[in-house]
PDB file of N, H, CA, C and O in Angstrom:
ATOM      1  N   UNK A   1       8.716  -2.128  11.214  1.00  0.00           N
ATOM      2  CA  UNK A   1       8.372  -1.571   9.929  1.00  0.00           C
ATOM      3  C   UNK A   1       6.849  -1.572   9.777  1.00  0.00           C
ATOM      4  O   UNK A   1       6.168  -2.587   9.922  1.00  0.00           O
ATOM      5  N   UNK A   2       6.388  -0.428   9.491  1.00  0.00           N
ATOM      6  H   UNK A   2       6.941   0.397   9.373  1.00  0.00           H
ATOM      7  CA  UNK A   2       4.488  -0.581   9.555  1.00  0.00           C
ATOM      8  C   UNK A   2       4.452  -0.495   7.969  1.00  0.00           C
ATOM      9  O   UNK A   2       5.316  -0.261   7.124  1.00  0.00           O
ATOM     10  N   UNK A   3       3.168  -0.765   7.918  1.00  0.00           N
ATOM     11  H   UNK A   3       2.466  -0.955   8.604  1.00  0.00           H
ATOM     12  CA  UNK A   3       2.852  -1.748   6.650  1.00  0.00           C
ATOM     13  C   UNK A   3       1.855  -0.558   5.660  1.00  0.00           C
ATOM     14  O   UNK A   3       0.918   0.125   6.074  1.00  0.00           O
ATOM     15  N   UNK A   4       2.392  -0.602   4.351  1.00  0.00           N
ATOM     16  H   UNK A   4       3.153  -1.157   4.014  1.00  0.00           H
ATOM     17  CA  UNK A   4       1.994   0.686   2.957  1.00  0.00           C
ATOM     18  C   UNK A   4       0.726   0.982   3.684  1.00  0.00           C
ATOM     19  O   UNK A   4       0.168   0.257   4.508  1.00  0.00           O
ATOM     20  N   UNK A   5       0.313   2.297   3.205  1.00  0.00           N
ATOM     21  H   UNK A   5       0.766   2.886   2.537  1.00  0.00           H
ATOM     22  CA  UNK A   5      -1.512   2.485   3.305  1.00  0.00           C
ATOM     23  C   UNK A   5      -2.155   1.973   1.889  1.00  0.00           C
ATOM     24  O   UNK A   5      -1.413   1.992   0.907  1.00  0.00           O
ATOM     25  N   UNK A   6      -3.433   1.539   1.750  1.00  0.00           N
ATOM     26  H   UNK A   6      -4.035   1.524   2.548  1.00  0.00           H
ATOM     27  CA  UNK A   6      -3.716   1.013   0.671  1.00  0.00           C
ATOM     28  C   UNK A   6      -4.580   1.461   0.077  1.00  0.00           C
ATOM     29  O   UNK A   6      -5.402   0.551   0.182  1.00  0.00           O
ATOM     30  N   UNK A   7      -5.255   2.549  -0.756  1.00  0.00           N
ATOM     31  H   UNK A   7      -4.587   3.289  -0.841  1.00  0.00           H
ATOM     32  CA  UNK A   7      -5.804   3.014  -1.723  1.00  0.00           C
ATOM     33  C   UNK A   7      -6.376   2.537  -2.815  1.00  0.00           C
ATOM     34  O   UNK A   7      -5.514   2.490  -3.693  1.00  0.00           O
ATOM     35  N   UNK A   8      -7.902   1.974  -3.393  1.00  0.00           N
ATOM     36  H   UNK A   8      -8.602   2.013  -2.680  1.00  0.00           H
ATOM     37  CA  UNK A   8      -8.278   1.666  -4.273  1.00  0.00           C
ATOM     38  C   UNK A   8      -7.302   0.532  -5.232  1.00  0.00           C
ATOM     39  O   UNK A   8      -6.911   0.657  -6.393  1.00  0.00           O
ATOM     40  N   UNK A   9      -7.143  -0.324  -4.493  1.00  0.00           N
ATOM     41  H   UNK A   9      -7.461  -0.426  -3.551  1.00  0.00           H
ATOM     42  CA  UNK A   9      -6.225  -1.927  -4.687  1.00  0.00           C
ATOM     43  C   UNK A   9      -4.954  -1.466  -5.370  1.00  0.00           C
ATOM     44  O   UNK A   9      -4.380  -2.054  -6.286  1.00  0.00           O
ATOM     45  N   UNK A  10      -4.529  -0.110  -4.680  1.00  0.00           N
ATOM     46  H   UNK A  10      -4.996   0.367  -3.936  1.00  0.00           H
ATOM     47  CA  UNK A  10      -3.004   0.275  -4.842  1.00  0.00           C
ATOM     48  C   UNK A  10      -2.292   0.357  -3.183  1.00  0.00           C
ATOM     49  O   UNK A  10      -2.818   0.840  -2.180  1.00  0.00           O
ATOM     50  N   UNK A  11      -0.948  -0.283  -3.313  1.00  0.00           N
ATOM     51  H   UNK A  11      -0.521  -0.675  -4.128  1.00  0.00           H
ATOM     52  CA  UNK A  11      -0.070  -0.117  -1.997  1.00  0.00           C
ATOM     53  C   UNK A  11       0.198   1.393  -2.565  1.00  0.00           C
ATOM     54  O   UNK A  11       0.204   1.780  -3.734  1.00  0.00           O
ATOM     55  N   UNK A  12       0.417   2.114  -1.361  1.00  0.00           N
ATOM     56  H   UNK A  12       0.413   1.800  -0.412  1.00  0.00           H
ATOM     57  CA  UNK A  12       1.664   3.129  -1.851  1.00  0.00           C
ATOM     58  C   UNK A  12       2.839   3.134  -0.690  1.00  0.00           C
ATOM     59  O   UNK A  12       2.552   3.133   0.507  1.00  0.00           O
ATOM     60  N   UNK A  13       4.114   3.139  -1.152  1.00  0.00           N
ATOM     61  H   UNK A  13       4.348   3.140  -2.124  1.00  0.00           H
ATOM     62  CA  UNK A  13       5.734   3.286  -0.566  1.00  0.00           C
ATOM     63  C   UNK A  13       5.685   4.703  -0.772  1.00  0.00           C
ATOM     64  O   UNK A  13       5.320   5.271  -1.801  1.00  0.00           O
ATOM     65  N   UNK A  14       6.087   5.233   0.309  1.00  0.00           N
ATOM     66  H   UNK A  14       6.383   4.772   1.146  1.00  0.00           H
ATOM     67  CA  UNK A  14       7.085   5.898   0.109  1.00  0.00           C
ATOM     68  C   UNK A  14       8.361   6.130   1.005  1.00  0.00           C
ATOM     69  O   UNK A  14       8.244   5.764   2.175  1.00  0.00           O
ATOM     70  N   UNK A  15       9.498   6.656   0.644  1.00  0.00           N
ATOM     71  H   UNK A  15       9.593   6.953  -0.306  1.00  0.00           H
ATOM     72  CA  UNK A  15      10.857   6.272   0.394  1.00  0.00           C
ATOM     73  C   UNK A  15      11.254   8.295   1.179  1.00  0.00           C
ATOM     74  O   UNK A  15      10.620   9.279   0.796  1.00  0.00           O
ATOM     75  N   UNK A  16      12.070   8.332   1.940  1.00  0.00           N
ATOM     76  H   UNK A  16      12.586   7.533   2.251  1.00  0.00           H
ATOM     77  CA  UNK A  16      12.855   9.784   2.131  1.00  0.00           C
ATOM     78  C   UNK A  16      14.516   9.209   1.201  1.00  0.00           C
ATOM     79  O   UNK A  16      15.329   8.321   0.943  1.00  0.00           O
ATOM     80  N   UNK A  17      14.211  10.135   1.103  1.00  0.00           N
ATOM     81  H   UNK A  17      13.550  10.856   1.313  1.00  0.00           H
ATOM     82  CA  UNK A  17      16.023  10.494   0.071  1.00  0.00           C
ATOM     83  C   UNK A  17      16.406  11.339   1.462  1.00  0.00           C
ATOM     84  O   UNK A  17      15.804  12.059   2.259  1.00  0.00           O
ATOM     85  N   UNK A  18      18.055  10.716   1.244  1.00  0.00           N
ATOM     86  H   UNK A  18      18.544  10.132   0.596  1.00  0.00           H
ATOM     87  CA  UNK A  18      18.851  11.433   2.247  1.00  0.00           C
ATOM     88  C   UNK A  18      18.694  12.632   2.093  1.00  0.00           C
ATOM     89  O   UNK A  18      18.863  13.220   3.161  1.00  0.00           O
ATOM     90  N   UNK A  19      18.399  13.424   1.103  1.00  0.00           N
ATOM     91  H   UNK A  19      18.261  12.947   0.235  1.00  0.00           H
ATOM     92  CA  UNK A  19      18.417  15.074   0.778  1.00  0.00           C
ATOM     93  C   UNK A  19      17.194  15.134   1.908  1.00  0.00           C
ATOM     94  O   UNK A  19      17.240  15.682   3.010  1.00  0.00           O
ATOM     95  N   UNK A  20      16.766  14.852   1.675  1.00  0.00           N
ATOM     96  H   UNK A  20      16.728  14.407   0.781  1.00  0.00           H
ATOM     97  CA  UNK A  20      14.753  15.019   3.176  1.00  0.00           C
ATOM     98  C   UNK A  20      14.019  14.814   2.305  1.00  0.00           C
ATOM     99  O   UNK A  20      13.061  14.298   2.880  1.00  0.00           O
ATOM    100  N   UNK A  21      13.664  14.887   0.694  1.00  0.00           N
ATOM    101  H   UNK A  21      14.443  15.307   0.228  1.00  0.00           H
ATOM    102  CA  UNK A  21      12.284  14.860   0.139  1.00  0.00           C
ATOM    103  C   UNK A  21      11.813  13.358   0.215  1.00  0.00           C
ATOM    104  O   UNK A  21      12.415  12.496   0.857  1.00  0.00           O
ATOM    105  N   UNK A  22      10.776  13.167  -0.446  1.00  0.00           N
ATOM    106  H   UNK A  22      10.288  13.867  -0.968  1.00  0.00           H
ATOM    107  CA  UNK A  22      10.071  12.035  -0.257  1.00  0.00           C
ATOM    108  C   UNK A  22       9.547  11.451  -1.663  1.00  0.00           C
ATOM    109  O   UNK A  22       8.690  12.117  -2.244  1.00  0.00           O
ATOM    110  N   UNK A  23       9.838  10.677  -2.043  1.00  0.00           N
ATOM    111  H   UNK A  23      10.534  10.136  -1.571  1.00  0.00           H
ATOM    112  CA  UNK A  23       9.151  10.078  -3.492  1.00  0.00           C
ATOM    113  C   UNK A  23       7.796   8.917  -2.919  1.00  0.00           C
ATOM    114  O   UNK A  23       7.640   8.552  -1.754  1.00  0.00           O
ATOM    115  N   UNK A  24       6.935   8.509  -4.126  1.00  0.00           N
ATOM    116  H   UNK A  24       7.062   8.805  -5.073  1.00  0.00           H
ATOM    117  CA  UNK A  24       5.766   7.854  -3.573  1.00  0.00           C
ATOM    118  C   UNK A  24       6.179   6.953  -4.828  1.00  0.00           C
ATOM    119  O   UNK A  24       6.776   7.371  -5.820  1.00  0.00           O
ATOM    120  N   UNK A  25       5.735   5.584  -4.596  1.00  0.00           N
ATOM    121  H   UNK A  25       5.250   5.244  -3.790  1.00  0.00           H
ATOM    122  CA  UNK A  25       5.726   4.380  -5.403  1.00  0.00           C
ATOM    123  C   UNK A  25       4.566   3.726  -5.425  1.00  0.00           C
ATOM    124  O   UNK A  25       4.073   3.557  -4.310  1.00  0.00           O
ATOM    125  N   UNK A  26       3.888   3.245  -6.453  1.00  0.00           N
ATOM    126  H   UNK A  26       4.288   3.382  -7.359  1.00  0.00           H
ATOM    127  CA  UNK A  26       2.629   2.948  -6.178  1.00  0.00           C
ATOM    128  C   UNK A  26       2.542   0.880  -6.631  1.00  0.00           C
ATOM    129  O   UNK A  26       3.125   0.356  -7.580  1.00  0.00           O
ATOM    130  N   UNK A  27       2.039   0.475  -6.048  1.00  0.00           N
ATOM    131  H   UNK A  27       1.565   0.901  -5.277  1.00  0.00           H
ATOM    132  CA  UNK A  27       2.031  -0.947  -6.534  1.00  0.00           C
ATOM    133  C   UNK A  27       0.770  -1.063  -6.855  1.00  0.00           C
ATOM    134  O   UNK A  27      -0.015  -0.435  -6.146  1.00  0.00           O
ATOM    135  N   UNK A  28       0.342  -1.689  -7.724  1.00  0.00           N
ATOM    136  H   UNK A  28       0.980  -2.200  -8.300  1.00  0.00           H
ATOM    137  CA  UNK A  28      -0.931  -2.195  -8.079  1.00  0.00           C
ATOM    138  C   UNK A  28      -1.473  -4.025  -7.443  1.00  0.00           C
ATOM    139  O   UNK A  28      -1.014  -5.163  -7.547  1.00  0.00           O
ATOM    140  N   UNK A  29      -2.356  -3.547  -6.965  1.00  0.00           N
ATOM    141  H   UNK A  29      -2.729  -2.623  -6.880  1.00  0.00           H
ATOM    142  CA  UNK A  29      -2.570  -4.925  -6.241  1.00  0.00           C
ATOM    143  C   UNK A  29      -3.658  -5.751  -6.835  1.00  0.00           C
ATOM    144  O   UNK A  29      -3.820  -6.942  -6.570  1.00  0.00           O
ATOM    145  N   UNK A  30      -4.418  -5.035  -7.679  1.00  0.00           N
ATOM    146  H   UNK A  30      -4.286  -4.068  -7.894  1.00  0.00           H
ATOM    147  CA  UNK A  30      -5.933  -5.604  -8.070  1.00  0.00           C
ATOM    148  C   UNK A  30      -5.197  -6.246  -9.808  1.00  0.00           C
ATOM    149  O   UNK A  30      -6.046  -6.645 -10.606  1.00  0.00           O
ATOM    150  N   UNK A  31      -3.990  -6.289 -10.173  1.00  0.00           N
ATOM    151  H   UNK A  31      -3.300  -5.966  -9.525  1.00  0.00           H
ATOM    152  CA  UNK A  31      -4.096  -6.627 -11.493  1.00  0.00           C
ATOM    153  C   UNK A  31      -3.110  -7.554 -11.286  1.00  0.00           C
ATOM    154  O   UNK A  31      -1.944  -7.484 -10.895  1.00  0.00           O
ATOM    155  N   UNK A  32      -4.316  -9.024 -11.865  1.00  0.00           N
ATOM    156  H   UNK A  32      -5.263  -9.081 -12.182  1.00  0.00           H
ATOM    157  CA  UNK A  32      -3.683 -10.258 -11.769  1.00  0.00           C
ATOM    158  C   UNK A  32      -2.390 -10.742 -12.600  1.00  0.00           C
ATOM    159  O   UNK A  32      -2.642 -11.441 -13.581  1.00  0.00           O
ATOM    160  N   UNK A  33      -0.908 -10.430 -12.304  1.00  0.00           N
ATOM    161  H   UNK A  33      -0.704  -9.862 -11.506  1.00  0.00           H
ATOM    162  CA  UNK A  33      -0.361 -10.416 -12.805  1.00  0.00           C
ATOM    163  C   UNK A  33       1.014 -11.384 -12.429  1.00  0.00           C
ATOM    164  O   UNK A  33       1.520 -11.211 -11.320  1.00  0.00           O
ATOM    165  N   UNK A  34       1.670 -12.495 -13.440  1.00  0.00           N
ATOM    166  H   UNK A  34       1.259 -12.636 -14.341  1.00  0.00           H
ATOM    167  CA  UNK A  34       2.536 -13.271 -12.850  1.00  0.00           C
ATOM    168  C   UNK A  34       4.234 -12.092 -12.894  1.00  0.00           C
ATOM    169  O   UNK A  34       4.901 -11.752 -13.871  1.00  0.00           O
ATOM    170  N   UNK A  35       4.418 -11.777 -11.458  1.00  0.00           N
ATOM    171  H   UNK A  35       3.876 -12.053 -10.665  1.00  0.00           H
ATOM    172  CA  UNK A  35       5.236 -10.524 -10.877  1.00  0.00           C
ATOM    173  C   UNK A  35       6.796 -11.479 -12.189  1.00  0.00           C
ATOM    174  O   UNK A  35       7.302 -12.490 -11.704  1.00  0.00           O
ATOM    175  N   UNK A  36       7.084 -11.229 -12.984  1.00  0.00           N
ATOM    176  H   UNK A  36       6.673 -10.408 -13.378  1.00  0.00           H
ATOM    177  CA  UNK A  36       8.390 -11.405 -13.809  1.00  0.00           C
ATOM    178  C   UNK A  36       9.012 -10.035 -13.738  1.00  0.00           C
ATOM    179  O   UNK A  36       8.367  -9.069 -13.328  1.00  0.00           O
ATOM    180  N   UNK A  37      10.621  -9.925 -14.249  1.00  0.00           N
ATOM    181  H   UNK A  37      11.145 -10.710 -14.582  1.00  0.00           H
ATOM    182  CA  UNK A  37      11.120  -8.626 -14.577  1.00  0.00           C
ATOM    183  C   UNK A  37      10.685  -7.824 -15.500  1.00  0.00           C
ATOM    184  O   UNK A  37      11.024  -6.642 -15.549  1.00  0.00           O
ATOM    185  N   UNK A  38       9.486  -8.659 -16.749  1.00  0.00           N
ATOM    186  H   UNK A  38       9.211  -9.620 -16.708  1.00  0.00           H
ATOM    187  CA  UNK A  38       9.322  -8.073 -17.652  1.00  0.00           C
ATOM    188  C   UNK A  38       7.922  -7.049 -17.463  1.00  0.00           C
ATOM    189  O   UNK A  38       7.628  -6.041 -18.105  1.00  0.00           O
ATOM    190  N   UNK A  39       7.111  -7.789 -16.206  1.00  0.00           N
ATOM    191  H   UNK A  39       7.350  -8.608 -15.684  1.00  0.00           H
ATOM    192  CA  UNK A  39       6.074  -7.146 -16.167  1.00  0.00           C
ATOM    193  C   UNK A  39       6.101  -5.945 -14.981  1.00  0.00           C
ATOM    194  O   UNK A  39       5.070  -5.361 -14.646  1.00  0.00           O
ATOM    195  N   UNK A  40       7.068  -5.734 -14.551  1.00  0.00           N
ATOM    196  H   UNK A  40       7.905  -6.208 -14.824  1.00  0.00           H
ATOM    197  CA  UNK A  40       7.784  -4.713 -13.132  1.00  0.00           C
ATOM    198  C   UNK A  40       7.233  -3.735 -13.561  1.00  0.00           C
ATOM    199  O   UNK A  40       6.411  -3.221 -12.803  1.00  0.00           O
ATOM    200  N   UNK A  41       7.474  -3.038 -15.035  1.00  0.00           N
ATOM    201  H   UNK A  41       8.142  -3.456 -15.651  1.00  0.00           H
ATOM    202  CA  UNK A  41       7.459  -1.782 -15.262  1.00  0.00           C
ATOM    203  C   UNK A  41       5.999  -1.380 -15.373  1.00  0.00           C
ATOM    204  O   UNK A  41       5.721  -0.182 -15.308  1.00  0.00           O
ATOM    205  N   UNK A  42       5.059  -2.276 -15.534  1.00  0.00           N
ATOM    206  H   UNK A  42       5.285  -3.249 -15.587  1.00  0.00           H
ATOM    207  CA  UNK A  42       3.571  -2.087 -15.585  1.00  0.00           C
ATOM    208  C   UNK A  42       2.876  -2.161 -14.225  1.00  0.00           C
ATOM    209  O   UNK A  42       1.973  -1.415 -13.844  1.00  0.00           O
ATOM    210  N   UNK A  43       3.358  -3.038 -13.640  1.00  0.00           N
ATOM    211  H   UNK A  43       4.091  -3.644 -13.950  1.00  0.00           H
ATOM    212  CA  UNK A  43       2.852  -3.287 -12.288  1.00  0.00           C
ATOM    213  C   UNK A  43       3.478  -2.053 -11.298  1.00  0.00           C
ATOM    214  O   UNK A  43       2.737  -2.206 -10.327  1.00  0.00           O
ATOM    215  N   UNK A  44       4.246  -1.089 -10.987  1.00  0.00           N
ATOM    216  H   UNK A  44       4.848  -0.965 -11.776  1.00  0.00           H
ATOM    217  CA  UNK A  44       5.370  -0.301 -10.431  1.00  0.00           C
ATOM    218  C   UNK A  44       5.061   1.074 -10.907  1.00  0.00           C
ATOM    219  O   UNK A  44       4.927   1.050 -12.130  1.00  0.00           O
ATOM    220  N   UNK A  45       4.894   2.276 -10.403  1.00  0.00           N
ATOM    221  H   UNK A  45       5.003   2.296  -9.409  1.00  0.00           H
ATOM    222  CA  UNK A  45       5.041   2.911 -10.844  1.00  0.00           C
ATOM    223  C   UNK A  45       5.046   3.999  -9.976  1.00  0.00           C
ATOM    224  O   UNK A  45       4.164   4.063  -9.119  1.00  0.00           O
ATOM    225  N   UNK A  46       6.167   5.142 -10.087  1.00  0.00           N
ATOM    226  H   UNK A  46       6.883   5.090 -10.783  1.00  0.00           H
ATOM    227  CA  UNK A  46       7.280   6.117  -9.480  1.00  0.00           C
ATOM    228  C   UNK A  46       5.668   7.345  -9.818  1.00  0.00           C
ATOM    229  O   UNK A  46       4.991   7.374 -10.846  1.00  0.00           O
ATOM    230  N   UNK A  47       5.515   8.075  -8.733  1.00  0.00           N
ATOM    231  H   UNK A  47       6.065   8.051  -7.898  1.00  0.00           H
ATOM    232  CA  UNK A  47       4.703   9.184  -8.680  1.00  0.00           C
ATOM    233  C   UNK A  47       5.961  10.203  -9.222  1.00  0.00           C
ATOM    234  O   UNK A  47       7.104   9.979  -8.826  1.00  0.00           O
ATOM    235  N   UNK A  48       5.744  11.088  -9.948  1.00  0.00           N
ATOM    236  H   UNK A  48       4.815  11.271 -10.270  1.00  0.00           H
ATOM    237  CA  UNK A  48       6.542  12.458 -10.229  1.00  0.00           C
ATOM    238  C   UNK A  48       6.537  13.103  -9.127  1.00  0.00           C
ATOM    239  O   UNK A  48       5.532  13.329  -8.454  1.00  0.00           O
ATOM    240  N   UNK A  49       7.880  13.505  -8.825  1.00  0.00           N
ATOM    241  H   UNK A  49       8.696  13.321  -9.372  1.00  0.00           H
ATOM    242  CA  UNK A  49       7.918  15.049  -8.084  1.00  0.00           C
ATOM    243  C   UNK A  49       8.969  14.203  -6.743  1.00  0.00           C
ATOM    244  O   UNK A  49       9.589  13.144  -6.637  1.00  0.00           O
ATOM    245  N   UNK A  50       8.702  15.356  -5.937  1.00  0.00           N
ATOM    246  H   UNK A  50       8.198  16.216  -6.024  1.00  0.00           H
ATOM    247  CA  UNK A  50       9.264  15.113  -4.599  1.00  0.00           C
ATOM    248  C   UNK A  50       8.964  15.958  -3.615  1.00  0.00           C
ATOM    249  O   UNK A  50       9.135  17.170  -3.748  1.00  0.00           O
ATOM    250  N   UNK A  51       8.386  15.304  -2.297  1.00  0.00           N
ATOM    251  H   UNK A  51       8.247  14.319  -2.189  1.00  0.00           H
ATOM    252  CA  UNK A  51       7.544  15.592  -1.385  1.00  0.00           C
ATOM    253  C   UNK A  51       8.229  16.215   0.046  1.00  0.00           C
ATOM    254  O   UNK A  51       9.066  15.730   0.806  1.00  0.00           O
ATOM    255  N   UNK A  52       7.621  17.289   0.065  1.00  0.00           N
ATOM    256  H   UNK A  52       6.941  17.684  -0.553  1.00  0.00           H
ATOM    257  CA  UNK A  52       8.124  17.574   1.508  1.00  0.00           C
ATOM    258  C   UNK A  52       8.204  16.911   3.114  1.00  0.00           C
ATOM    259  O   UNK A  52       8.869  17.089   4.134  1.00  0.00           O
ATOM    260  N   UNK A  53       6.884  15.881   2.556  1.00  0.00           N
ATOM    261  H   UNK A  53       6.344  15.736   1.726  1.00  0.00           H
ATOM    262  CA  UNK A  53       6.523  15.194   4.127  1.00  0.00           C
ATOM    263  C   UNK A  53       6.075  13.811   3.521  1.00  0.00           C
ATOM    264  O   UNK A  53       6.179  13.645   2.305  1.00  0.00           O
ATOM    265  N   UNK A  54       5.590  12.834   4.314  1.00  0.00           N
ATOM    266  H   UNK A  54       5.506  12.969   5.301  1.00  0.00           H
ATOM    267  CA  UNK A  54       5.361  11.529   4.162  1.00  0.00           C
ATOM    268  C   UNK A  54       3.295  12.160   3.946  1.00  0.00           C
ATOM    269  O   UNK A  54       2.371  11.453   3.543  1.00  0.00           O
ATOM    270  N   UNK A  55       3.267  12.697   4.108  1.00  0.00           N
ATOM    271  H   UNK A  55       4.017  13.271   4.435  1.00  0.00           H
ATOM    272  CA  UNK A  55       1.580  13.282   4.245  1.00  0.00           C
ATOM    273  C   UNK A  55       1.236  13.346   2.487  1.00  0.00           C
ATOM    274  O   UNK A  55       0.426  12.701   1.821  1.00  0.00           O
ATOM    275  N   UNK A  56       2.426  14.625   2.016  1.00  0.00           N
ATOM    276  H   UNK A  56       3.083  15.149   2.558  1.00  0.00           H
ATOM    277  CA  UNK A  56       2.054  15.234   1.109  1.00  0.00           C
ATOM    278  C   UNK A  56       2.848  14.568  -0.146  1.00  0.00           C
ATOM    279  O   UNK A  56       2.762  14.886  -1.332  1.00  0.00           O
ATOM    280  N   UNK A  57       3.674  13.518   0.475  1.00  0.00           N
ATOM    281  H   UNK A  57       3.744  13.260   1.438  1.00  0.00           H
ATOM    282  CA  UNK A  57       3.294  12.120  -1.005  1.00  0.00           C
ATOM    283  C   UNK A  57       2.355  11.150  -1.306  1.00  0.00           C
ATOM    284  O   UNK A  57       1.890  10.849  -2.405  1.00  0.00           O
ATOM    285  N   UNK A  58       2.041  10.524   0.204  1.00  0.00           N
ATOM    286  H   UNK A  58       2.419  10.769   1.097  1.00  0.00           H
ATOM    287  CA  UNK A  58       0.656   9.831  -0.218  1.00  0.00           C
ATOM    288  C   UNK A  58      -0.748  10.565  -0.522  1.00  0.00           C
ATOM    289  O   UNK A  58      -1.857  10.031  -0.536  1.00  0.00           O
ATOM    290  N   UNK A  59      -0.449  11.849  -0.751  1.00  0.00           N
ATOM    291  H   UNK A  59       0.452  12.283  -0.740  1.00  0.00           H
ATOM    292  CA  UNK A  59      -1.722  12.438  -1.294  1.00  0.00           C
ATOM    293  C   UNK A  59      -1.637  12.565  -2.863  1.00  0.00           C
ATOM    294  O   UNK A  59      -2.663  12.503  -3.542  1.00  0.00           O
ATOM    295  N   UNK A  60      -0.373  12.745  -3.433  1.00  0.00           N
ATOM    296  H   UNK A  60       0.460  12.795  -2.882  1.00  0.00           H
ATOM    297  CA  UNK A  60      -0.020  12.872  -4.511  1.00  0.00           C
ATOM    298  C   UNK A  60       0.166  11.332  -5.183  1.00  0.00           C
ATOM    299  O   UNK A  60       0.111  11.284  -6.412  1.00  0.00           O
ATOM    300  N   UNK A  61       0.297  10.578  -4.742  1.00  0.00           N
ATOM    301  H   UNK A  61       0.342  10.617  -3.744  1.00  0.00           H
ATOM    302  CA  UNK A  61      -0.106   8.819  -4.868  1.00  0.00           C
ATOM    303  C   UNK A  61      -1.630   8.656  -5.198  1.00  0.00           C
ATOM    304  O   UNK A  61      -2.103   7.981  -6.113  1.00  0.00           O
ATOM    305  N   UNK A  62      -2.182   9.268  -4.442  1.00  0.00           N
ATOM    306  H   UNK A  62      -1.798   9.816  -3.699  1.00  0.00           H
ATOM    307  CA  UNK A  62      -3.682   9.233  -4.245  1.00  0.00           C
ATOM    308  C   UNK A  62      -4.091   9.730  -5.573  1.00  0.00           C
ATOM    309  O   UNK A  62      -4.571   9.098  -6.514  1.00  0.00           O
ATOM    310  N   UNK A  63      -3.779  11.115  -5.459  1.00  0.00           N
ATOM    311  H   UNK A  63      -3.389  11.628  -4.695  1.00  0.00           H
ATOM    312  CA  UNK A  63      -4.370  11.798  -6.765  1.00  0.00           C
ATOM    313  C   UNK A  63      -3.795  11.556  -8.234  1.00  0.00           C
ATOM    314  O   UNK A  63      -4.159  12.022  -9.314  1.00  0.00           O
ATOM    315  N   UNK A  64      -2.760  10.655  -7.899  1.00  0.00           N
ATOM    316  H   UNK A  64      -2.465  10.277  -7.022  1.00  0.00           H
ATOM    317  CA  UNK A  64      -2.219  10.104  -9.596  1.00  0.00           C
ATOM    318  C   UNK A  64      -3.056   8.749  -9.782  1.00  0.00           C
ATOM    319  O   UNK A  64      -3.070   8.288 -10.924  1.00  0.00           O
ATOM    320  N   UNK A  65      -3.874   7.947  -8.609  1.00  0.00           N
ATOM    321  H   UNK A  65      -3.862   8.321  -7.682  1.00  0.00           H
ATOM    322  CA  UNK A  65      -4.484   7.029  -9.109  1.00  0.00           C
ATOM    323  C   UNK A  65      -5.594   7.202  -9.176  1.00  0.00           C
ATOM    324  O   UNK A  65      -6.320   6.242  -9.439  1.00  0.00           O
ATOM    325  N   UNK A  66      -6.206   8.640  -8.939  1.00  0.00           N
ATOM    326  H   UNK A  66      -5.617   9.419  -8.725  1.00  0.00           H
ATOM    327  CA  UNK A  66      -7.639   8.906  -9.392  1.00  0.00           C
ATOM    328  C   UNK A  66      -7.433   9.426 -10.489  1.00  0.00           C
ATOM    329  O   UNK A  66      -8.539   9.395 -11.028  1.00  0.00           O
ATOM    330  N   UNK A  67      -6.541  10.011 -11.359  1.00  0.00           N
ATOM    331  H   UNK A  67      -5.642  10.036 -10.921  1.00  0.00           H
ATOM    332  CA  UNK A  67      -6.480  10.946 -12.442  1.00  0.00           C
ATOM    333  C   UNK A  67      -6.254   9.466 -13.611  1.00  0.00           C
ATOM    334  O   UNK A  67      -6.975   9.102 -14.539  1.00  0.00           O
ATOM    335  N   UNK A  68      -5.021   8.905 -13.107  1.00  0.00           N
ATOM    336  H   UNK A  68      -4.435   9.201 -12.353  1.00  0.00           H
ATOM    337  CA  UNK A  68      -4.747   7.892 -14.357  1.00  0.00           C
ATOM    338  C   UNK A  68      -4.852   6.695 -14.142  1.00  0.00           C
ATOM    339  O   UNK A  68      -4.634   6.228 -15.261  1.00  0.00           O
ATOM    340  N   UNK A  69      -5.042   5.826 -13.454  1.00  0.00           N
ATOM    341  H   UNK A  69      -5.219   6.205 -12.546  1.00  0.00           H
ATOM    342  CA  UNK A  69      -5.148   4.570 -13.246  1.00  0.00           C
ATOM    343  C   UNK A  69      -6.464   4.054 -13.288  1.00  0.00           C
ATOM    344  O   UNK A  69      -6.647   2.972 -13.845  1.00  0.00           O
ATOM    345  N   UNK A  70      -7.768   4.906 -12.588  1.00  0.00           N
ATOM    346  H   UNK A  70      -7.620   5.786 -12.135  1.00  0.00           H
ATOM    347  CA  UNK A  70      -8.747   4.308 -12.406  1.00  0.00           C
ATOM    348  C   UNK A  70      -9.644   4.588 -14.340  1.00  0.00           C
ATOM    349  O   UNK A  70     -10.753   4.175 -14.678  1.00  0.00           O
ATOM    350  N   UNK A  71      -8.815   5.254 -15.051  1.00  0.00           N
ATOM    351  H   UNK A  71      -7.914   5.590 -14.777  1.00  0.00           H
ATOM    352  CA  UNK A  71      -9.330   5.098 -16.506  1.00  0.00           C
ATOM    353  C   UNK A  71      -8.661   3.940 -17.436  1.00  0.00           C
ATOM    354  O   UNK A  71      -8.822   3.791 -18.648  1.00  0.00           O
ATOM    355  N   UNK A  72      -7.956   3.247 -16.646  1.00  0.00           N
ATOM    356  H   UNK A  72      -7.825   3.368 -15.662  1.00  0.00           H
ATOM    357  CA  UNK A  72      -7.145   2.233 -17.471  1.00  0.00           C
ATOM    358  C   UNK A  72      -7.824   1.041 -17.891  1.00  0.00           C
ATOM    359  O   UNK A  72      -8.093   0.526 -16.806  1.00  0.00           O
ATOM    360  N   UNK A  73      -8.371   0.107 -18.976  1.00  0.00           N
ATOM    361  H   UNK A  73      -8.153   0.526 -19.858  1.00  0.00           H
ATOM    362  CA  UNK A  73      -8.813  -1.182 -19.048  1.00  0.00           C
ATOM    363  C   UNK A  73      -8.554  -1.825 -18.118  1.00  0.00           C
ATOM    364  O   UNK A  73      -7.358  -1.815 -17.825  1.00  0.00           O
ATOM    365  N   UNK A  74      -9.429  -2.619 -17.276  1.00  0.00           N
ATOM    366  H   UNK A  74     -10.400  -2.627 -17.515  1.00  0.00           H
ATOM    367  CA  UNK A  74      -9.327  -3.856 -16.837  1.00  0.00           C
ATOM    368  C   UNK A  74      -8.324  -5.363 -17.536  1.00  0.00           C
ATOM    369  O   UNK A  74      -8.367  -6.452 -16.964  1.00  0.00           O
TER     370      UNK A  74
END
């Protein structure tokens, strides 16, 4: 198993669905956070859409954490 690529202290997963597309998951790594069930949904977060290739989700990973993440409070 080779290991997420890592982007501006984000992992990104991504996942093929038996159909062939590809979803991207992004983990946040830079926000000090004690990992509970309650805090999953902040720390976790599902890129929209679905990808033709493993290429053209981690680009779309990429560009959802330059658009919205890197404006978020510390």
């Amino acid at each position: 198993m080779r290991k997420a690529p890592t982007y501006e202290q984000h992992r990104i997963h991504t996942r093929q669905l038996f159909s062939g597309p590809r979803l991207s998951t992004i983990v946040n790594m830079g926000r000090k956070t004690v990992l509970t069930k309650d805090v999953l949904t902040d720390t976790v977060t599902r890129v929209s859409g679905e990808y033709t290739s493993e290429e053209e989700a981690i680009q779309a990973a990429r560009t959802y954490i330059d658009r919205e993440v890197k404006d978020l409070p510390d």
